[in-house]
DRENLUMFI-916460 format. One record per residue (C-alpha): residue in three letters; y, x negated, z negated. Coordinates in steps of 0.1 Angstrom, whole numbers, padded with zeros to 4 digits, always signed. Example, Ala and Ser with C-alpha at 12.3 -4.5 7.8 and 13.67 -1.06 7.14 Angstrom:
BEGIN
ALA-0045-0123-0078;SER-0011-0137-0071;
% end
This chain:
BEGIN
UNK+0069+0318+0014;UNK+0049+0286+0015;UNK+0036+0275-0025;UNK+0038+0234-0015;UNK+0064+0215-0018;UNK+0074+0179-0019;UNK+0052+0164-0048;UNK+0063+0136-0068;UNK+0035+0119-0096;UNK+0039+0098-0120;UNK+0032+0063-0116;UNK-0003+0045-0133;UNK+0007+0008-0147;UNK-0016-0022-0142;UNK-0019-0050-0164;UNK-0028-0084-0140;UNK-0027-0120-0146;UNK-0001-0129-0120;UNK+0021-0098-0124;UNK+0054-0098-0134;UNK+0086-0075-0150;UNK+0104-0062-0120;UNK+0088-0027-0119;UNK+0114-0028-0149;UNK+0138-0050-0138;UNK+0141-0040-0099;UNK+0128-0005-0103;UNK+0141+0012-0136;UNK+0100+0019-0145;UNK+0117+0009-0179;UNK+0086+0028-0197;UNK+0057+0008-0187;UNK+0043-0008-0218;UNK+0029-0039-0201;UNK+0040-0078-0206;UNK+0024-0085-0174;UNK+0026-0053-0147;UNK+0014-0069-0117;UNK+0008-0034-0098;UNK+0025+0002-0098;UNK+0000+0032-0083;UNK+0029+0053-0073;UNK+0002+0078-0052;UNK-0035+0071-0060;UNK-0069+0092-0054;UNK-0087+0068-0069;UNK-0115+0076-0090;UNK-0103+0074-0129;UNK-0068+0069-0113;UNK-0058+0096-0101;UNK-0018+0108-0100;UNK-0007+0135-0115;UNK+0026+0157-0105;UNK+0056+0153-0125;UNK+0076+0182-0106;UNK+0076+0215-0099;UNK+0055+0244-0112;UNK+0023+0224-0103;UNK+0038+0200-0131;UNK+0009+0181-0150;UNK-0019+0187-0121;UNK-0036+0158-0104;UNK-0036+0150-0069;UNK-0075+0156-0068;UNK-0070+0193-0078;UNK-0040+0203-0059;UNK-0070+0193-0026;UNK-0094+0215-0042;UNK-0073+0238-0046;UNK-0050+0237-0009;UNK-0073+0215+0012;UNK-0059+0215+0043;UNK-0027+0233+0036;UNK-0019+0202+0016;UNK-0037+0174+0041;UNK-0037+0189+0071;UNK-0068+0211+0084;UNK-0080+0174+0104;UNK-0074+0152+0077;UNK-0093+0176+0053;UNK-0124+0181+0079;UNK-0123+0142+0082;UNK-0117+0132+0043;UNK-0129+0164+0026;UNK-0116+0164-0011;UNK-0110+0126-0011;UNK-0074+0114-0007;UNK-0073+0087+0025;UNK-0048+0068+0013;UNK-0034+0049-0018;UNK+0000+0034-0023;UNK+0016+0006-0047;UNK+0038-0020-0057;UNK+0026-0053-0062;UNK+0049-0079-0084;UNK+0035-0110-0081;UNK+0049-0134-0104;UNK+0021-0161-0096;UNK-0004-0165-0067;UNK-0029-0140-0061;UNK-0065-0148-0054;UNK-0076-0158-0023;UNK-0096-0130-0011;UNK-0110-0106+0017;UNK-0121-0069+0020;UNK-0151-0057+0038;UNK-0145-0030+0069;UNK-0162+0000+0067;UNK-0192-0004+0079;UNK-0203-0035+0060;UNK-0188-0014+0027;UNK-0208+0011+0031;UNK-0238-0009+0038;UNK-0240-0027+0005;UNK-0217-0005-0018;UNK-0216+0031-0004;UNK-0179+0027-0006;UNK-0148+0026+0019;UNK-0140-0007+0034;UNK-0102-0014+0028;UNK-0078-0023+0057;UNK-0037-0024+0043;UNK-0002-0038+0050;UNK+0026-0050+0028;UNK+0062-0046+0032;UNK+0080-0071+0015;UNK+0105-0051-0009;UNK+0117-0080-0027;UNK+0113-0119-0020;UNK+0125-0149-0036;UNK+0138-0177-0018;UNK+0111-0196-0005;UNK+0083-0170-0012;UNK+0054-0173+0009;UNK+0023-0156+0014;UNK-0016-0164+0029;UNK-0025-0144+0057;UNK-0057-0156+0084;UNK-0063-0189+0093;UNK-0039-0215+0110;UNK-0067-0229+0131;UNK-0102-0219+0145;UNK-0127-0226+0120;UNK-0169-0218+0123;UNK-0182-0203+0091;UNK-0197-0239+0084;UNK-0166-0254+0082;UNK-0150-0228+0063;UNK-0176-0232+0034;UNK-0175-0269+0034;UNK-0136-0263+0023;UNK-0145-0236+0003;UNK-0169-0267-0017;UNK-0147-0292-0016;UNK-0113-0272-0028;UNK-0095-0279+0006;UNK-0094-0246+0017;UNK-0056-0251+0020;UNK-0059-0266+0052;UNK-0071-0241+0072;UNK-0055-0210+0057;UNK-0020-0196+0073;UNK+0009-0199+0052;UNK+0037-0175+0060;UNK+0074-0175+0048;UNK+0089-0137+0036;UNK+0119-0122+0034;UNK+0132-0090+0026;UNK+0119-0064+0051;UNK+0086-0082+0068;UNK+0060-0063+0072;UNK+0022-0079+0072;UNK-0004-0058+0084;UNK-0036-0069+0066;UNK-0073-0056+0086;UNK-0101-0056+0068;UNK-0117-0090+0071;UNK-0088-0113+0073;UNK-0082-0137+0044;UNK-0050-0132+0024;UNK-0031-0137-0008;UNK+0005-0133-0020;UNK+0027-0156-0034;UNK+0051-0160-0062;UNK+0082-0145-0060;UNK+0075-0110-0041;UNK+0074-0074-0049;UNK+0057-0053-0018;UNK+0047-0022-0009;UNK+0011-0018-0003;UNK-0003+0010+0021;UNK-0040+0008+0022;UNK-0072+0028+0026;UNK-0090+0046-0004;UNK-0107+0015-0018;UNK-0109-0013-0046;UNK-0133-0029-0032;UNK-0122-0069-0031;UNK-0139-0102-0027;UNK-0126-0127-0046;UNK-0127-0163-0033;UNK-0106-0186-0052;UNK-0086-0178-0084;UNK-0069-0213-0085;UNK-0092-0222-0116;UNK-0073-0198-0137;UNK-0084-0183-0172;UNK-0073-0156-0193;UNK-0061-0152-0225;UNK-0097-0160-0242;UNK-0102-0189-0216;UNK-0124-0172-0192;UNK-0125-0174-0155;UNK-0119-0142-0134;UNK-0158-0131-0106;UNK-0160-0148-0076;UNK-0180-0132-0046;UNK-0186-0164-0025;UNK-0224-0152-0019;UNK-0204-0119-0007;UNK-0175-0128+0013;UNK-0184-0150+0045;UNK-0200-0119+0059;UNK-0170-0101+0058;UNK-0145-0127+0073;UNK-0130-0123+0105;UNK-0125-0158+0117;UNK-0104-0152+0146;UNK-0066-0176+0149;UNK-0041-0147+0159;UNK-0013-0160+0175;UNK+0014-0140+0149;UNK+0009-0127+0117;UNK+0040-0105+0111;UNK+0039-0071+0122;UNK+0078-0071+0144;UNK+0098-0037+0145;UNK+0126-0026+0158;UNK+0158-0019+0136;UNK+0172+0011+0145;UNK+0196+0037+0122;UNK+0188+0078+0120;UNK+0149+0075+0139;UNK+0119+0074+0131;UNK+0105+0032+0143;UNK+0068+0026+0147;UNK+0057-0005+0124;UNK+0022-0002+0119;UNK-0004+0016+0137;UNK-0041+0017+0127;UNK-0073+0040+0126;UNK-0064+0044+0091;UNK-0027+0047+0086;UNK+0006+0053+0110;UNK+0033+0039+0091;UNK+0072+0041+0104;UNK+0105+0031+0090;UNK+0129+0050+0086;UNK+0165+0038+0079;UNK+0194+0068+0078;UNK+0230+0067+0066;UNK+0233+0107+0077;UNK+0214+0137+0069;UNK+0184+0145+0092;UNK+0157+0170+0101;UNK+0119+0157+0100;UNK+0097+0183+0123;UNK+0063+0177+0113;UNK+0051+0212+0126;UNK+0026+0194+0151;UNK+0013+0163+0128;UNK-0017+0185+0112;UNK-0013+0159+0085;UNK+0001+0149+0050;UNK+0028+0128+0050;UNK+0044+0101+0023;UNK+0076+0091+0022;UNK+0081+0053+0000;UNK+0117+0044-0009;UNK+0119+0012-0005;UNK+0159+0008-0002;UNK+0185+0036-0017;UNK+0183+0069-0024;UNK+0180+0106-0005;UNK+0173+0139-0013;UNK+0145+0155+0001;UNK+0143+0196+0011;UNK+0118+0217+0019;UNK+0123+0253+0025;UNK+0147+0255-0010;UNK+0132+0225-0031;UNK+0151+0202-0036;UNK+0138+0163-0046;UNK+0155+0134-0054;UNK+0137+0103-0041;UNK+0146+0068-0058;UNK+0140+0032-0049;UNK+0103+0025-0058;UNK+0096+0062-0056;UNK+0069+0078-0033;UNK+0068+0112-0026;UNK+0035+0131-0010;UNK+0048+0162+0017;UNK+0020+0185+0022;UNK+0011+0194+0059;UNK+0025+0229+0059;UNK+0058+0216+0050;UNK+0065+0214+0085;UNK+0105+0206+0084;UNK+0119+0186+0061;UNK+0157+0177+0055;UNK+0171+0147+0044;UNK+0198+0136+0029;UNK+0210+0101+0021;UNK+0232+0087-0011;UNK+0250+0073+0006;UNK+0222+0054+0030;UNK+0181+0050+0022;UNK+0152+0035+0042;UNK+0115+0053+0040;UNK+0083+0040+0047;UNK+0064+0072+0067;UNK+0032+0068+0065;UNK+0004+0094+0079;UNK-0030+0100+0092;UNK-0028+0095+0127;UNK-0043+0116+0154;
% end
């Protein structure tokens, strides 16, 4: 009988400038103690932030010694030759009540280079969005790195950045390198590599509560830019009921949606790889061999590799993020 089952942790609460309420409002998270809970780590390897299971017999173990302890039984034998004992991927929500920064992550390679750390390529999937809500992602015009600083100096950076209109549902897929920000107005679901690593390049001249601004790495970030005018932003998907629909693919992450109103069987016998599920509509049960889950709205749940069929059940419909280390 296989030991693993579907792991659920609990979530780690952070405190930002431009976060919100909804992880208690929208999500029932009724017990963070935060006035301002701009982000939700629902599944985090993060150094100092790691998650910790809240079900099961491995109840009150974190994620970092449940790899230690199953490797690739619990990753997959290819993600755990590839990552080792460091989880590949980290998951949140993100309530953004006010503008985020302006800012970029390095790619690997240039992470690496000056802070022996991953480089941090993500998408969003817009949960929740206010009328109106808008994001920044890339530029709406081809700029040189000259002209980019020169409205970097003269606070017209507006100009040249891409402004992008969400609803419910969009997906952004966000490469290490491109310029971005959200909005007012949205909660999303953010799949991303292993990595804190940001470069901040404009805060909107904002202070905190003892008047002081938040870093700025302007001496950091040109480097890192990708200056290239895509000609669409949005990541498009199909909609489609009772399948698994490709919505993201990347070196980093595979990420599909998965929208069912009847009970289904997941085969992940040949993946070789963890998998996630995010709940980002409804509600289902999840069953492996004879656990049983419940997955809520909000909720992520990690599947370990050798949990090769999984069953799912809706109440009375539910819609997944399923997200993976590709091949």
């Amino acid at each position: 009988m296989n030991l693993l089952y579907p792991l659920k942790f609990k979530p780690i609460f952070k405190e930002k400038i431009w976060g919100g309420q909804k992880a208690k409002t929208l999500y029932n998270l009724d017990f963070s103690p935060l006035q301002n809970c701009g982000e939700v780590w629902v599944l985090s390897g993060y150094p100092d932030n790691i998650s910790i299971v809240e079900n099961g017999f491995l109840e009150g173990n974190d994620l970092n010694e449940l790899i230690e302890v199953y490797m690739g039984d619990l990753l997959g034998e290819r993600v755990f030759e590839q990552f080792g004992e460091e989880f590949p991927l980290l998951i949140k929500l993100i309530d953004s009540n006010d503008w985020l920064s302006i800012q970029v992550h390095p790619g690997d390679e240039l992470a690496q280079k000056r802070h022996k750390a991953n480089g941090k390529t993500e998408m969003w999937y817009a949960m929740d969005a206010e009328k109106d809500a808008e994001l920044i992602t890339g530029f709406n015009r081809k700029v040189s790195k000259e002209e980019y600083l020169k409205h970097l100096s003269d606070k017209s950076l507006a100009e040249i950045l891409n402004y992008e209109k969400v609803e419910k549902g969009d997906v952004f897929f966000i490469p290490a390198g491109r310029v971005h920000a959200l909005g007012p107005g949205l909660v999303v679901a953010e799949i991303q590599q292993t990595s804190d690593l940001t470069y901040r390049i404009y805060d909107f001249d904002r202070v905190d509560s003892e008047g002081k601004s938040r870093e700025l790495h302007n001496d950091l970030a040109p480097d890192a830019i990708d200056f290239t005018v895509y000609p669409d932003y949005k990541a498009r998907y199909l909609q489609k009921e009772n399948q698994s629909v490709s919505v993201v693919k990347s070196p980093f992450f595979t990420t599909n949606m998965l929208h069912f109103n009847k009970s289904l069987i997941k085969d992940y016998t040949e993946l070789d790889s963890f998998v996630i599920y995010l709940c980002a509509e409804g509600s289902c049960k999840v069953i492996a061999d004879e656990t049983e889950v419940n997955l809520a709205l909000g909720e992520a749940m990690l599947i370990p590799a050798t949990n090769g069929e999984i069953s799912l059940v809706p109440s009375p419909s539910a819609r997944l993020l399923e997200v993976y280390i590709p091949v």
